[in-house]
C-alpha positions, 0 to 999 in steps of 0.5 A, a space after each residue: 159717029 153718032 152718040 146715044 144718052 140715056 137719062 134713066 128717070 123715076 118720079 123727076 118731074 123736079 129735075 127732068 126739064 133742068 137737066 134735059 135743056 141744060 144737056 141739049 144747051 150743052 151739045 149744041 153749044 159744045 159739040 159738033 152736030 156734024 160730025 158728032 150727032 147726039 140723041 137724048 133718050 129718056 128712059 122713064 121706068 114707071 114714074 106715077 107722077 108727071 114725069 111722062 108729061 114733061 117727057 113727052 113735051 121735050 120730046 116734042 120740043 127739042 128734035 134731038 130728045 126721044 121719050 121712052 116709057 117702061 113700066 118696070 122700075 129700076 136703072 138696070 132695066 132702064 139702061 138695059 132696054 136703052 141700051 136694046 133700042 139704041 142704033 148709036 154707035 156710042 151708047 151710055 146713060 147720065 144721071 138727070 141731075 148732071 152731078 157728074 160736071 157735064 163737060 165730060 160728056 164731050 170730052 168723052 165722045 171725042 175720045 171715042 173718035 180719037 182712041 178707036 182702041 178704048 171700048 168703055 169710059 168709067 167716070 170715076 169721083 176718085 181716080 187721080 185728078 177727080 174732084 167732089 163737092 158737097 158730099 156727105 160724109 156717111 154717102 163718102 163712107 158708103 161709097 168707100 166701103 161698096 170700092 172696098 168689098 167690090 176690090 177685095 170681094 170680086 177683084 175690080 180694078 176700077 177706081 170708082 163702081 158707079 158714078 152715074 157716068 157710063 159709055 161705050 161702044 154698042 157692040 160692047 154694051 149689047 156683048 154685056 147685055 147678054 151676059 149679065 144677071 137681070 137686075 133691075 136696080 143699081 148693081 145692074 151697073 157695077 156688074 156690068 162694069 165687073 164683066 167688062 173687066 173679065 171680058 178684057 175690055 178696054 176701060 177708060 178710067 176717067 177721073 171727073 169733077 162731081 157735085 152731090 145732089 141734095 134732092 137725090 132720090 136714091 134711099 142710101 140703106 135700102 140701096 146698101 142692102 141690095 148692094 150686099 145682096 148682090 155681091 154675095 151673088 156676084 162672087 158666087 156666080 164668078 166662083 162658078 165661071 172661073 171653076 169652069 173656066 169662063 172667064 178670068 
């Protein structure tokens, strides 16, 4: 069973390297090359400074890491087009800065193998048994605040949205490639999860030990309003299916 991870980067080049050797220390150390061969995909979507340098001489380093350029911004077109290039039969992305505790990603891949039944695993920073460190407390209220509008807005059940931690089987992530709206940014990711559950798919929901990144690159209000933006469409969009009875 072979598994593909996306690192979607923009402008890294503080974190690219660290967080690339310390996942590929992780596999070889950790995971079985075997039975379990891994490939580290770095997606750079349009980074104008040194990232495509460091890339590409990881590339050439390290058999295992592949750099890929992409000239639009944005984690949706990012994941999307990694996603579209990959032949894996497991597919997913990790943030670069590894705040979801790097462990899982082998716990996740052996779940995979073990449970052919679960078709998505959805880190969550709040499910039962999950632990946060460091994080701050107006991103804690945000966060609260997006689970709230997305459960009562567009019914998720999902206890976490988008915790920088997503994987699945390919067939699946190509069925959700087509159906979704083609953002480039975040929302991409927590539309794609949304119609994972109006699909009906199986979604592990799995609680994850998660550090706060002080350095973030993420702007917290200028995300928020994309955010509001989109479930306003979002919900007219399910409205619409759900009139014609598309999906439930």
């Amino acid at each position: 069973m072979t598994t593909e991870i996306l690192f979607p980067v923009l402008n890294e080049h503080l974190r690219l390297e660290k967080g690339i050797r310390r996942t590929v220390e992780y596999i070889r150390d950790h995971v079985d090359a075997e039975r379990y061969p891994c490939r580290l995909t770095i997606v750079d979507n349009g980074s104008d400074d040194d990232t495509p340098e460091i890339g590409k001489r990881l590339e050439a380093e390290f058999p295992e890491v592949h750099y890929l350029g992409i000239r639009e911004r944005g984690v949706g077109i990012a994941f999307r087009t990694g996603v579209e290039q990959s032949t894996a039969d497991i597919v997913g992305y990790m943030d670069i800065d590894l705040s979801t505790d790097i462990r899982n990603l082998g716990k996740t891949i052996e779940l995979f193998d073990a449970r052919p039944e679960i078709d998505y695993v959805n880190a969550s920073r709040f499910g039962s048994g999950a632990e946060t460190t460091g994080r701050k407390w107006y991103r804690k209220i945000t966060s609260r605040g997006l689970l709230f509008l997305l459960r009562t807005q567009l019914k998720m059940r999902s206890s976490d949205a988008i915790a920088g931690f997503t994987f699945l089987r390919r067939e699946k992530a190509l069925q959700l490639v087509r159906e979704c709206y083609s953002d480039n940014g975040w929302f991409y990711m927590i539309e794609f999860l949304l119609r994972a559950e109006r699909d009906g798919m199986r979604i592990l929901d799995m609680p994850v030990d998660w550090t706060e990144d002080y350095d973030t690159t993420v702007h917290v209000w200028k995300t928020i309003r994309n955010y509001m933006k989109n479930i306003a469409r979002l919900r007219r969009t399910f409205s619409e299916e759900d009139r014609q009875g598309k999906k439930h």
